[in-house]
MIGU-238530 format. One record per residue (C-alpha): residue number from 1; residue in one letter; chain; x negated, y negated, z. Coordinates in pm, whole numbers, padded with zeros to 5 digits. Layout:
residues N
+-----+--------+--------+--------+--------+--------+
! num ! residu ! chaine !      x !      y !      z !
+-----+--------+--------+--------+--------+--------+
! NUM !      A !      A !      X !      Y !      Z !
...
+-----+--------+--------+--------+--------+--------+
end
This chain:
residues 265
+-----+--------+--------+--------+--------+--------+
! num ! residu ! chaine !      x !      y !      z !
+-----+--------+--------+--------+--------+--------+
!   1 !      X !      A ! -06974 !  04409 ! -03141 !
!   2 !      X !      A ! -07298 !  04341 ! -02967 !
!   3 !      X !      A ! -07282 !  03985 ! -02829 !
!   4 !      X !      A ! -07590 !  03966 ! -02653 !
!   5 !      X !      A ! -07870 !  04203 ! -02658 !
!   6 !      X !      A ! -08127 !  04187 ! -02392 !
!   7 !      X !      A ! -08489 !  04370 ! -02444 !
!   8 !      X !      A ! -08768 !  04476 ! -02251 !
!   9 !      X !      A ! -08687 !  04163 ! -02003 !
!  10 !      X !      A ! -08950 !  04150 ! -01681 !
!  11 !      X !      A ! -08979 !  03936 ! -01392 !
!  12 !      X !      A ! -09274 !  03922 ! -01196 !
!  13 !      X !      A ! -09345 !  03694 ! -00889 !
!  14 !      X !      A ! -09709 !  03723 ! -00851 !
!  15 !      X !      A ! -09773 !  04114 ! -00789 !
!  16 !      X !      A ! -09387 !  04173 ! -00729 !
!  17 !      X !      A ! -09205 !  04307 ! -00985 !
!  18 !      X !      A ! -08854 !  04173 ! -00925 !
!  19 !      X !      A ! -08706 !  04295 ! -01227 !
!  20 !      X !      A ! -08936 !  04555 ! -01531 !
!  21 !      X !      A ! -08837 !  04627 ! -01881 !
!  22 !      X !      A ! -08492 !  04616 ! -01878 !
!  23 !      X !      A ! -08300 !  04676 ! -02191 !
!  24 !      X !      A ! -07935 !  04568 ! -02229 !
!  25 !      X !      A ! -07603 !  04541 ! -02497 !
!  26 !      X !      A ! -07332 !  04287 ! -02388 !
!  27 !      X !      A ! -07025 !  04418 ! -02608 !
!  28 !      X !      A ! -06840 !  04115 ! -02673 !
!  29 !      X !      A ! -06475 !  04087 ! -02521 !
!  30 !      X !      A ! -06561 !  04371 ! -02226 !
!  31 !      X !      A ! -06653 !  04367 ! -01859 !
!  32 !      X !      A ! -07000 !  04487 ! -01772 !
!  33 !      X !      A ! -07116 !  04552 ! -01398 !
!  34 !      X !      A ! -07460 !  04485 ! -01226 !
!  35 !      X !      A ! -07510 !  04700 ! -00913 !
!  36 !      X !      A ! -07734 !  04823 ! -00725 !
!  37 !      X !      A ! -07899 !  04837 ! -00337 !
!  38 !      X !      A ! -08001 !  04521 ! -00175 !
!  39 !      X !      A ! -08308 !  04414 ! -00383 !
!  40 !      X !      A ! -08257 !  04581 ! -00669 !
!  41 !      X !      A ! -08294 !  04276 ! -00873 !
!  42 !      X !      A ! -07998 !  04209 ! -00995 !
!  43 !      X !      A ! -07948 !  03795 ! -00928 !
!  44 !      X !      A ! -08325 !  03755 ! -01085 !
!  45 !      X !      A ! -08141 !  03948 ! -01359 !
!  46 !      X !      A ! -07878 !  03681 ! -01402 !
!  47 !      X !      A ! -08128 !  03423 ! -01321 !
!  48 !      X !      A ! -08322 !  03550 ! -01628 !
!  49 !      X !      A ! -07941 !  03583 ! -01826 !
!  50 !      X !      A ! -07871 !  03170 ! -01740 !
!  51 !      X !      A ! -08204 !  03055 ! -01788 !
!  52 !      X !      A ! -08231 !  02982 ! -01404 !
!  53 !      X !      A ! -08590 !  03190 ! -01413 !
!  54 !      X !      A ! -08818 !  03228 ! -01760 !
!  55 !      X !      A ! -08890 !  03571 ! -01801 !
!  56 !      X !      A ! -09243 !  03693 ! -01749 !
!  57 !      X !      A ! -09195 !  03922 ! -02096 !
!  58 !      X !      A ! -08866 !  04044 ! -02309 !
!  59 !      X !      A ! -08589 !  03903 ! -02505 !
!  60 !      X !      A ! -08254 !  03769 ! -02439 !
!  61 !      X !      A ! -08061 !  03763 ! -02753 !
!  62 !      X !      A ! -07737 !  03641 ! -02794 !
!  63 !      X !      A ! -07556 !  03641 ! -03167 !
!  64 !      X !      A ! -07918 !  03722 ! -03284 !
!  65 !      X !      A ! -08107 !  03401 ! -03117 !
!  66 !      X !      A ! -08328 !  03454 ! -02869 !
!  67 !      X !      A ! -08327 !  03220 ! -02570 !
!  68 !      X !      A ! -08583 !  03371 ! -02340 !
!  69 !      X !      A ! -08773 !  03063 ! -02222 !
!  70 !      X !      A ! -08540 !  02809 ! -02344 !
!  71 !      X !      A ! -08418 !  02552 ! -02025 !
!  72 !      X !      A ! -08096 !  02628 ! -01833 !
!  73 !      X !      A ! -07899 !  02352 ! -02057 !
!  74 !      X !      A ! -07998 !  02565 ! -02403 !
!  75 !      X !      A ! -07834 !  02848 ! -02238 !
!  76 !      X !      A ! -07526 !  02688 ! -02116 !
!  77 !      X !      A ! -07473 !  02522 ! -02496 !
!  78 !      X !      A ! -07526 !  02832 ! -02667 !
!  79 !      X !      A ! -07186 !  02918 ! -02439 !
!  80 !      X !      A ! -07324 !  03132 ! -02144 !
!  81 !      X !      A ! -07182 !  02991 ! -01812 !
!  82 !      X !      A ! -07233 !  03130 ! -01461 !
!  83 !      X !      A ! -07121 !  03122 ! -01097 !
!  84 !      X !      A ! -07351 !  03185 ! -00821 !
!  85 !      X !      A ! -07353 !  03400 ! -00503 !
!  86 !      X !      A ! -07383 !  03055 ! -00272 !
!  87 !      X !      A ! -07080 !  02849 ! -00348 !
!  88 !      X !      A ! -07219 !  02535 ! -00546 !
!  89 !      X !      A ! -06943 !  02296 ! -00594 !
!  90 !      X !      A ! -06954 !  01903 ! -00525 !
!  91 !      X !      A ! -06786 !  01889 ! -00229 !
!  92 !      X !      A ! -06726 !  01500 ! -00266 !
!  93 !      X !      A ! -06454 !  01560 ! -00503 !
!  94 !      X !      A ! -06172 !  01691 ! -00578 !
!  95 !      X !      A ! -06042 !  02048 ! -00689 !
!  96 !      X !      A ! -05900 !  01861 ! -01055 !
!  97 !      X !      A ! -06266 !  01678 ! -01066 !
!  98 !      X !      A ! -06482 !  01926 ! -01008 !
!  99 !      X !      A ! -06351 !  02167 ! -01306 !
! 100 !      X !      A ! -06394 !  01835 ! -01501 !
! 101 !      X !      A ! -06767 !  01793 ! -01462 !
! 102 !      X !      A ! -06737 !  02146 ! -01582 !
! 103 !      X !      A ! -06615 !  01982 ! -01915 !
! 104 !      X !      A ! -06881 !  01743 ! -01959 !
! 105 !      X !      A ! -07121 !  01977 ! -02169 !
! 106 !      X !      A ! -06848 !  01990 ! -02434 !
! 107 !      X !      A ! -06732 !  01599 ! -02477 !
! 108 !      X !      A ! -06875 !  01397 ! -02688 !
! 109 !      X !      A ! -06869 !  01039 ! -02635 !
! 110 !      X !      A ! -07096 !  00759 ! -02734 !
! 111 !      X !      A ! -07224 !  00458 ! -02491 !
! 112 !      X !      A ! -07038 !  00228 ! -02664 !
! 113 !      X !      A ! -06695 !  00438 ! -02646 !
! 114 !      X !      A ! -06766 !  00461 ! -02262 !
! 115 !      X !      A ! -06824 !  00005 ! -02239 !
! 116 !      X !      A ! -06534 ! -00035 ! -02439 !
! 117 !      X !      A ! -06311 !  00213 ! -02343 !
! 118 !      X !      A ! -06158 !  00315 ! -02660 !
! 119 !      X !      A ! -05868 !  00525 ! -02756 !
! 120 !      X !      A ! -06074 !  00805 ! -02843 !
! 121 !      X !      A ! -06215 !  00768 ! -02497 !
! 122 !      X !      A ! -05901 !  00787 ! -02365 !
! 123 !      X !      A ! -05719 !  01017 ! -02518 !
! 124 !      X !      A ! -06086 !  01283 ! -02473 !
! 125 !      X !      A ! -06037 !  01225 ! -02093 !
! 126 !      X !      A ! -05666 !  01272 ! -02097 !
! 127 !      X !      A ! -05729 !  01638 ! -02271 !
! 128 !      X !      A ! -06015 !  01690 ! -02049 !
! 129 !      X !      A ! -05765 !  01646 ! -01708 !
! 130 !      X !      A ! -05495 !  01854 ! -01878 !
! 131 !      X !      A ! -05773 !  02141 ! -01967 !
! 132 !      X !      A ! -05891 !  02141 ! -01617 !
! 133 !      X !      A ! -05534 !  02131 ! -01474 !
! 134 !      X !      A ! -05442 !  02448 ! -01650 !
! 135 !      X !      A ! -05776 !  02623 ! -01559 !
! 136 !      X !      A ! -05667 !  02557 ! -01205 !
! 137 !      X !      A ! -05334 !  02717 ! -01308 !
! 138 !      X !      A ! -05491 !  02992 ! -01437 !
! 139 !      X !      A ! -05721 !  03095 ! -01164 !
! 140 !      X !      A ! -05427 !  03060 ! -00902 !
! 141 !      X !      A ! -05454 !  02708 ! -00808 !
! 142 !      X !      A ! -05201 !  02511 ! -00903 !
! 143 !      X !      A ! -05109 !  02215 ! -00653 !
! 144 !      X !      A ! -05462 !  02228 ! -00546 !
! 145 !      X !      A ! -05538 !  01941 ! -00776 !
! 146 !      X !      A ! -05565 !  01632 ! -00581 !
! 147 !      X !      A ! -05752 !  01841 ! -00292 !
! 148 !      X !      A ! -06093 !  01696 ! -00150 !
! 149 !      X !      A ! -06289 !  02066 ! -00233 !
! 150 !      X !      A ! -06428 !  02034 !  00123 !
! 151 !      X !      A ! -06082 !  02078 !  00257 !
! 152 !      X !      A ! -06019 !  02453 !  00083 !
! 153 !      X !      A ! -06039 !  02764 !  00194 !
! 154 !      X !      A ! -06358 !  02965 !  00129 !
! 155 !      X !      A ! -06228 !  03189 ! -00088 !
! 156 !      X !      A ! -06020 !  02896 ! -00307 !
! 157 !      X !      A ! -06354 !  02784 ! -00374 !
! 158 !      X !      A ! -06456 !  03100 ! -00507 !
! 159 !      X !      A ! -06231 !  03047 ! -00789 !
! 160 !      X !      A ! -06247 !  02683 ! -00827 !
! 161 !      X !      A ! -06635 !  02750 ! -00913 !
! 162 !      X !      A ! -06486 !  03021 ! -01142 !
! 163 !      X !      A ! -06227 !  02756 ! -01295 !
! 164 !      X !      A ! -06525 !  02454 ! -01326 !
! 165 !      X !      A ! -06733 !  02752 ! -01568 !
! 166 !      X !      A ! -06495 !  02807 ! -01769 !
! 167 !      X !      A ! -06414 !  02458 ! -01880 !
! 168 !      X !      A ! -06726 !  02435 ! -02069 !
! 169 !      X !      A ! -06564 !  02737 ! -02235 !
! 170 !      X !      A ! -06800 !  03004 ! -02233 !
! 171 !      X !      A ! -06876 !  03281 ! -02468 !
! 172 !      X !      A ! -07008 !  03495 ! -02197 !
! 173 !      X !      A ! -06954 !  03414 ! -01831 !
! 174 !      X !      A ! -07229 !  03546 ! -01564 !
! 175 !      X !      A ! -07008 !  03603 ! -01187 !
! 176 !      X !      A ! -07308 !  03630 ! -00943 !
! 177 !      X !      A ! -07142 !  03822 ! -00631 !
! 178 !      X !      A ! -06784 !  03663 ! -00687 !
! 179 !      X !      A ! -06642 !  03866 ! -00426 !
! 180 !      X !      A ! -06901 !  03790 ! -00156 !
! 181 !      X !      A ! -06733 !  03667 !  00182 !
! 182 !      X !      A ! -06436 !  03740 !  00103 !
! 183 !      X !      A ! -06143 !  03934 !  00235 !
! 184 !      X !      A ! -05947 !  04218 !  00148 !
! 185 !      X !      A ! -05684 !  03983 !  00003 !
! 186 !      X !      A ! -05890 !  03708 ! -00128 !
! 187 !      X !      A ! -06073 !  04035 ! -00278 !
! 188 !      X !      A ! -05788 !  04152 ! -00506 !
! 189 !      X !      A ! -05727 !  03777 ! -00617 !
! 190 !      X !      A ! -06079 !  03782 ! -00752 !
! 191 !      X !      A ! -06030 !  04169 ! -00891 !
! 192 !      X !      A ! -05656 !  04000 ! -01061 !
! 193 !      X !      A ! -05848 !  03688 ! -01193 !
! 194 !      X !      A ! -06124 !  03907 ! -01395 !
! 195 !      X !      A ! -05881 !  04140 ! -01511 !
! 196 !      X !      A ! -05645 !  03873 ! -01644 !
! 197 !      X !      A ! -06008 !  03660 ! -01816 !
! 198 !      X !      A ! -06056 !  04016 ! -01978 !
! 199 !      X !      A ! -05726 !  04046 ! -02111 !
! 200 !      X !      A ! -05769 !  03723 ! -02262 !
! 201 !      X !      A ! -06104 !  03833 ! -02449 !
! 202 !      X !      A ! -06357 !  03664 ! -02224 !
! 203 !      X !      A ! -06689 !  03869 ! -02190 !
! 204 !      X !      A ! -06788 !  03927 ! -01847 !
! 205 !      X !      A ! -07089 !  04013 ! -01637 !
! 206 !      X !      A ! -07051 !  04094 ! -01296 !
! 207 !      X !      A ! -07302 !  04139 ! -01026 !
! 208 !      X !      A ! -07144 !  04273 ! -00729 !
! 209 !      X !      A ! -07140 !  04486 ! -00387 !
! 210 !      X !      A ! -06755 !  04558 ! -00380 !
! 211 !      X !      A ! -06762 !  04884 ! -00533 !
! 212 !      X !      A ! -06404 !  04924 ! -00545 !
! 213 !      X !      A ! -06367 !  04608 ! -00764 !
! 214 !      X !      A ! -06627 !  04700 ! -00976 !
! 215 !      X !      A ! -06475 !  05038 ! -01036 !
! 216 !      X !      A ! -06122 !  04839 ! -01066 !
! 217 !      X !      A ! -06246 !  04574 ! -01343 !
! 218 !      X !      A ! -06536 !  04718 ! -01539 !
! 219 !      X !      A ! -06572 !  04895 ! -01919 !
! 220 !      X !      A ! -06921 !  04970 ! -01814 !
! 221 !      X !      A ! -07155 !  04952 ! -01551 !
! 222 !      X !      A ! -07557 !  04906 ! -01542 !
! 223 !      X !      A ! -07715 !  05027 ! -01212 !
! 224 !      X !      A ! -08069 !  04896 ! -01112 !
! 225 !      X !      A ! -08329 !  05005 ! -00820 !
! 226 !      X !      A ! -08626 !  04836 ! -00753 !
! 227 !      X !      A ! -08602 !  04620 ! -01059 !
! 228 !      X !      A ! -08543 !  04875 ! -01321 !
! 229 !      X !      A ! -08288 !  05054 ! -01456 !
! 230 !      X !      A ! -08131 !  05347 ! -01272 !
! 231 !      X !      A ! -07836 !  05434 ! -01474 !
! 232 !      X !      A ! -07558 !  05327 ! -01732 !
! 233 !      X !      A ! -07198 !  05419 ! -01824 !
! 234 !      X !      A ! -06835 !  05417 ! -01786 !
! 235 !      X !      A ! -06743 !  05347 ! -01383 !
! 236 !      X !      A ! -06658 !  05739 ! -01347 !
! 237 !      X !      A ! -07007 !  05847 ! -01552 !
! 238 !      X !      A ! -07211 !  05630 ! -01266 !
! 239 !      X !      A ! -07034 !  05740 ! -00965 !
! 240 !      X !      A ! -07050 !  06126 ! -01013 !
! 241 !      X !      A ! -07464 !  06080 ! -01087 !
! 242 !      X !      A ! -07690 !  06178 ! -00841 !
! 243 !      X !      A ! -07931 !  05909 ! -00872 !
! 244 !      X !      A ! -07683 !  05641 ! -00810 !
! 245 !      X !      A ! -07562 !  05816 ! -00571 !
! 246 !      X !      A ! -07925 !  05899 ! -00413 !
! 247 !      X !      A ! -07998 !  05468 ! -00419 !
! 248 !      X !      A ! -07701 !  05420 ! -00211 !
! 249 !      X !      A ! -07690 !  05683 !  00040 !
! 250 !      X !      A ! -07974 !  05844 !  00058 !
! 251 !      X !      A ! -07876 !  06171 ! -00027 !
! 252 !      X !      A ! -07822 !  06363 ! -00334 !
! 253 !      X !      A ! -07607 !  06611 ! -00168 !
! 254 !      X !      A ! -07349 !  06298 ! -00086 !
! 255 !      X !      A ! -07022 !  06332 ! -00241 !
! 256 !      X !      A ! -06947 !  06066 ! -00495 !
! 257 !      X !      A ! -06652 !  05926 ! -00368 !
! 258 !      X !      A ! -06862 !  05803 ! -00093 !
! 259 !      X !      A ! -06992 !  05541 ! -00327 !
! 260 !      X !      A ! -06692 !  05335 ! -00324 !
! 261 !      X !      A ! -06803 !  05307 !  00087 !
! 262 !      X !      A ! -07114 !  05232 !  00057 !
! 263 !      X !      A ! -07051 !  04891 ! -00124 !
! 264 !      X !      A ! -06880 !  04785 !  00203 !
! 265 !      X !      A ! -07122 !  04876 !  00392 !
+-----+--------+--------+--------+--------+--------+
end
């Protein structure tokens, strides 16, 4: 099933096309991959997917409405929820607060409720710390809770920005570079964490370098160059064509295991 279906969607930045008629199908419950060279347009893809950037033309549909032009909040209430490549958590709080604030789009709670404090009140914030507790459980971590966020570890903060998405409980969750500064081992916690959100039915898109994680984690995988579309298929169709392969290294004659290297490079 098609969850969101993405048409003819341009970005232009006065004469620079940063992303041109790009079509798209999000199948609902599957991982789908972003790559491509260094200015390929992929974040002003997911820009365009969050409502960060208005498109310049196209359609972003998702179940059937189309949200191209809407602001960022119509996107994030019609359930699509994003990380982004530069960590953006509020370092003035806690691990356990800053997946609540995550929360916030989903609770409902009138002005009165919040002078008077009321039961319902109460008992919403209660489920809203227990939520965000086992989010932090889920993403690996647990006893983090009570931790000032500028205290953690880079890649921690990776997945506490992963953990504070997913509160508002996303239909489809945009990972912008998720991998990014990370090393080898905080690598294959990320790699774990997506496969374990895909097991679990979320629907993921991915933008990222690490080519061995993308291979690792994705049902299908949507290569751009220079703001178009290069190529599109399973993770073994995209590595063994010559046009991927071509973007990366350069060469056509390249073999196409040599992929995998050039997203470390």
């Amino acid at each position: 099933m098609t969850l969101l279906h993405v048409s003819g969607l341009s970005k232009s930045f006065g004469g620079v096309h940063a992303v041109a008629d790009v079509d798209m199908h999000i199948q609902q419950g599957a991982v789908h991959s972003v790559i491509g060279p260094n200015g390929a347009g992929k974040t002003s893809l997911i820009n365009m997917l969050s409502g960060v950037y208005r498109p310049s033309t196209g359609a972003i549909r998702l179940d059937g409405v189309d949200l191209a032009g809407q602001p960022v909040h119509r996107f994030a209430a019609a359930g699509i929820g994003r990380t982004f490549q530069n960590l953006q958590v509020f370092f003035n709080m806690t691990a356990l607060e800053n997946v609540m604030t995550g929360r916030h789009l989903r609770e409902r709670c009138s002005l009165a409720a919040s002078l008077l404090r009321t039961r319902s009140l109460v008992r919403a914030e209660a489920e809203c710390r227990q939520l965000s507790r086992e989010l932090l459980r889920l993403v690996g971590l647990a006893g983090y809770e009570d931790t000032p966020s500028d205290a953690m570890p880079y890649g921690a903060l990776k997945r506490l920005e992963i953990a504070r998405a997913l509160a508002a409980q996303p239909r489809l969750l945009l990972l912008d570079e998720p991998a990014a500064g990370l090393n080898a081992t905080e690598a294959r916690e990320i790699d774990a964490l997506i496969q374990r959100l895909a097991e679990g039915g979320t629907t993921i898109v991915l933008v990222e370098h690490n080519m061995a994680l993308v291979m690792e984690v994705s049902d299908h995988v949507f290569v751009m160059d220079h703001g178009r579309k290069l190529s599109e298929g399973t993770p073994e169709e995209v590595s063994r064509d010559p046009r991927v392969i071509e973007a990366y290294l350069g060469s056509e004659a390249a073999p196409a295991e040599a992929l995998a290297e050039a997203g470390h490079a």
